[in-house]
C-alpha positions in Angstrom: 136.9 100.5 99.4 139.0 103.0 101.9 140.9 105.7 100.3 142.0 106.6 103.9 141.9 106.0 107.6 142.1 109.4 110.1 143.5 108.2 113.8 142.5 111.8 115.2 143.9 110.8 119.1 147.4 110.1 117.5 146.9 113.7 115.3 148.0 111.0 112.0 146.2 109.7 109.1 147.2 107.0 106.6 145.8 107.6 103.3 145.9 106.5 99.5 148.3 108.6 98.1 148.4 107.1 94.4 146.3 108.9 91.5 144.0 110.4 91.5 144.5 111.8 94.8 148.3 112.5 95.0 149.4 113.2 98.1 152.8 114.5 98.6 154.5 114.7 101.8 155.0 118.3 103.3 158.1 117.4 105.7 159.1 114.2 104.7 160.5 112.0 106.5 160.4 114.1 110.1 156.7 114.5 109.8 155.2 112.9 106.5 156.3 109.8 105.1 155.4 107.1 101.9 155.1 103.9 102.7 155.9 102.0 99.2 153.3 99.1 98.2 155.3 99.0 95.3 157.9 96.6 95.9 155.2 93.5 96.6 155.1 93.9 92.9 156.4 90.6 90.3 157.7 93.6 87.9 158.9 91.3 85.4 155.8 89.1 85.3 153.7 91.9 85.3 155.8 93.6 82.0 155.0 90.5 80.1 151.2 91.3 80.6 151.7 94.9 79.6 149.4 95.2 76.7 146.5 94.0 79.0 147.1 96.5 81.8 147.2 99.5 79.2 144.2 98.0 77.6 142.2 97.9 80.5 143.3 101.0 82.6 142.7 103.1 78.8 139.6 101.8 78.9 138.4 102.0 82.6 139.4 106.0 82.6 137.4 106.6 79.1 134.4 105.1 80.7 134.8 107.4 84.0 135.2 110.4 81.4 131.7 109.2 79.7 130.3 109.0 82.9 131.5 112.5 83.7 130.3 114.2 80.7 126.9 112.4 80.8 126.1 113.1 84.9 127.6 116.8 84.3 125.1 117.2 81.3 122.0 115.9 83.6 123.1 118.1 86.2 122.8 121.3 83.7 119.4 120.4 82.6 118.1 119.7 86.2 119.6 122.9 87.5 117.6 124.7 84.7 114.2 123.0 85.5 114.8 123.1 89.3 115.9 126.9 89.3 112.1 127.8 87.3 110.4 125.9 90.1 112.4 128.0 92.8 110.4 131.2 91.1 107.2 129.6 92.0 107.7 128.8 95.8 105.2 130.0 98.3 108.0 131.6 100.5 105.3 132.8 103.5 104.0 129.1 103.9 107.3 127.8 103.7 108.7 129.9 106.3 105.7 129.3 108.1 106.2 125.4 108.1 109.7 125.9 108.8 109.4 128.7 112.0 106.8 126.2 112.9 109.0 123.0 113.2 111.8 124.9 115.0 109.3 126.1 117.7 107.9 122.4 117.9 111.1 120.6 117.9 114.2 123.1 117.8 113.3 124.8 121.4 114.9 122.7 123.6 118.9 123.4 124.6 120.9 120.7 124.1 124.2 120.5 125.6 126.3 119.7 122.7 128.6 121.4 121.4 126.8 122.7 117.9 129.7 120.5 116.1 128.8 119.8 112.4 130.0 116.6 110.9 129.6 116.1 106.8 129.0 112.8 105.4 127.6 111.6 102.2 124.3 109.3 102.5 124.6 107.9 99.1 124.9 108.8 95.4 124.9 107.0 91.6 127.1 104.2 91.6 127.5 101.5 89.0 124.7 100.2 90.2 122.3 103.0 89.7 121.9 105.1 93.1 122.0 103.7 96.2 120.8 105.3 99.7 121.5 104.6 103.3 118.7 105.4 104.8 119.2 102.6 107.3 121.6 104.7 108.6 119.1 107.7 109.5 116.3 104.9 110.9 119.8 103.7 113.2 120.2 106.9 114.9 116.9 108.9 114.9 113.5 107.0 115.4 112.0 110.5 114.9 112.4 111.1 110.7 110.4 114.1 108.8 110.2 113.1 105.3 110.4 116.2 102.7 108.5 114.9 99.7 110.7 117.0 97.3 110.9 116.9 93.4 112.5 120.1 92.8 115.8 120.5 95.2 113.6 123.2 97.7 114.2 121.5 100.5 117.9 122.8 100.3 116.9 125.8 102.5 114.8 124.4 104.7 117.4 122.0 105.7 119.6 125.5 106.1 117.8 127.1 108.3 116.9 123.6 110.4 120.6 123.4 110.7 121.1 126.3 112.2 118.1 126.3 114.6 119.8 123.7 115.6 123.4 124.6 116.0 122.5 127.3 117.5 120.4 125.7 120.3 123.6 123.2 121.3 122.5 120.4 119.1 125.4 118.7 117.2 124.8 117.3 114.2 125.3 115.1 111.0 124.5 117.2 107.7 124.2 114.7 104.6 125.0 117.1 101.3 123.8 115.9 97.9 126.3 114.4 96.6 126.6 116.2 93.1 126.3 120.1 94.7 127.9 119.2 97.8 127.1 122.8 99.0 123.6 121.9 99.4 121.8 120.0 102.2 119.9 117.4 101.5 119.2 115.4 104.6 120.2 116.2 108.4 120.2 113.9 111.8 120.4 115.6 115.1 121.3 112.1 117.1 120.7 114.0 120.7 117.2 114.4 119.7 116.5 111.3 117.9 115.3 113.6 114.8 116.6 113.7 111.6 114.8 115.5 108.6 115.2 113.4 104.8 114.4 114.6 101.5 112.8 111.8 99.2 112.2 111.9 95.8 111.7 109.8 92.5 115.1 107.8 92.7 115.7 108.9 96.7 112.5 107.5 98.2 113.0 107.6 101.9 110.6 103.7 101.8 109.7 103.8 105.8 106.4 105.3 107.7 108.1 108.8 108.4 106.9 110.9 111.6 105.7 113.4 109.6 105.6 114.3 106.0 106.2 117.6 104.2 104.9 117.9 100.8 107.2 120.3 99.5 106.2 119.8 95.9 102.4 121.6 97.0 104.0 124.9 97.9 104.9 125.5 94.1 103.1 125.9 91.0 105.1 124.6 87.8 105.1 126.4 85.2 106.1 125.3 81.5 104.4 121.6 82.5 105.6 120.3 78.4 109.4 121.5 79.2 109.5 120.6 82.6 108.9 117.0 81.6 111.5 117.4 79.3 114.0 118.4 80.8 113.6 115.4 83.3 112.9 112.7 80.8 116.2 114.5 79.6 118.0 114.5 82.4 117.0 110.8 83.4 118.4 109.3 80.3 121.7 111.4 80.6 121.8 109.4 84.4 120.9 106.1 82.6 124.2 106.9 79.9 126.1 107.6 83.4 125.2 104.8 85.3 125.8 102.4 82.7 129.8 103.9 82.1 130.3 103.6 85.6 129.8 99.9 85.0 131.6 99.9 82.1 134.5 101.7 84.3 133.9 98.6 87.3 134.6 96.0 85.0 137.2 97.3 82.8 138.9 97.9 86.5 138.1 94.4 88.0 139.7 93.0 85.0 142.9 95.1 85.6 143.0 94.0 89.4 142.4 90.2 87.5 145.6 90.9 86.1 147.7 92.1 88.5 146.7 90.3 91.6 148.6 86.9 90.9 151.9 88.9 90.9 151.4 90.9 94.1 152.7 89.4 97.3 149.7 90.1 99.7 151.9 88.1 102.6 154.3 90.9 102.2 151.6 93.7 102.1 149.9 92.5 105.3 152.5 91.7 107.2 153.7 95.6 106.4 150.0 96.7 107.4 150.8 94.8 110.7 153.5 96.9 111.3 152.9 100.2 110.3 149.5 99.7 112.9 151.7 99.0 115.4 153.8 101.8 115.0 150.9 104.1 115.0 148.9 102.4 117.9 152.5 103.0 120.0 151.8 106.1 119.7 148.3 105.9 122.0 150.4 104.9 124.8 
């Protein structure tokens, strides 16, 4: 499902504007512009069904709260676990594995530009969590697998990134999706290399180039909380993943409703125009 669509040779963008991502033009009309998908609305069929659509959008936005609430929780009680592990790193053999992989695969100069593009690899969905690691076997037949438990691969990946930046390589940083500050997987296409973190829930699943067992270069300490707060935090996901579900169904039984009164001609044939209006603007 597209929220938007960037055209950057035409310097536009056509994008969702409805809630809850409100997006207000700055200079209408001589720069900005709606364009209302409104008006292939049956309003007076769809006011007899009224109860049903405030049923089911109530219902869909109390389950995305839920899910909120119970994925912001898990968060909290991860960050405390991972935070104690941090404490116990091996710093000088990590920094040695890490100066080690730049000197190995990081010398070279590419002759990029050092651009950085962000992109999400995956996250929880109402399915549970789903990866794309497909994508990373696409574009880099080189992959070093960071066997990582505790989020320490975050700085790794950091420095990695800018080994590589700084050398000319451009290249596609995947931040986890719930602390999007943090890197959690990075592919330098020019080199065919790309470093994934894997995990219990994020297993990378392919023969990987190399392996680094993060997990060996700390000693965890508190063994009896540290399982709790994970058996903790995995049920708090569980409570998540199953309100996002709740929130999918509650929403594809409001799109049940309101799809037989929405003149889909009339929206395409809009589409059609409003493409050709902005691919005029290629020539």
């Amino acid at each position: 499902s597209l929220d938007a669509v960037l055209l950057p040779e035409c310097a536009a963008a056509v994008v969702d504007g409805t809630s809850p991502h409100v997006v207000e033009p700055r200079y209408p009309a001589a720069v900005d512009r709606y364009v209302n998908l409104g008006r292939f609305y049956d309003v007076d069929a769809l006011k007899k069904r009224r109860l049903e659509v405030v049923t089911h959008t109530e219902a869909y936005k109390e389950a995305y709260q839920r899910a909120f609430h119970c994925l912001k929780a898990a968060r909290q009680v991860e960050r405390s676990a991972f935070s104690r592990m941090a404490q116990g790193v091996d710093r000088t053999r990590l920094d040695r594995r890490v100066s080690g992989i730049i000197a190995r695969e990081l010398r070279k100069k590419g002759g990029e530009e050092g651009i950085t593009t962000r992109r999400f690899l995956g996250s929880i969905t109402h399915k549970g969590y789903i990866w794309r690691f497909d994508s990373v076997d696409a574009l880099c037949p080189k992959v070093y697998e960071l066997a990582d438990s505790w989020e320490l691969a975050g700085e790794m990946l950091a420095r990695l990134h800018q080994a590589a930046a700084d050398n000319g390589w451009d290249t596609i940083v995947c931040c986890a999706p719930e602390e999007p500050g943090r890197i959690e997987h990075m592919l330098i296409p020019g080199l065919g290399l790309a470093f994934v973190t894997s995990r219990p829930g994020m297993e990378y699943g392919q023969k990987p180039f190399r392996r680094v067992r993060l997990d060996a270069m700390t000693e965890p300490q508190g063994k009896a909380r540290l399982r709790f707060q994970t058996r903790m935090a995995a049920l708090l996901r569980e409570e998540g993943a199953a309100a996002l579900k709740d929130a999918k169904a509650n929403h594809d039984k409001l799109e049940a409703v309101y799809n037989p009164y929405v003149d889909f001609d009339g929206v395409r044939t809009l589409a059609a125009l409003e493409a050709g209006r902005l691919l005029s603007w290629l020539g």
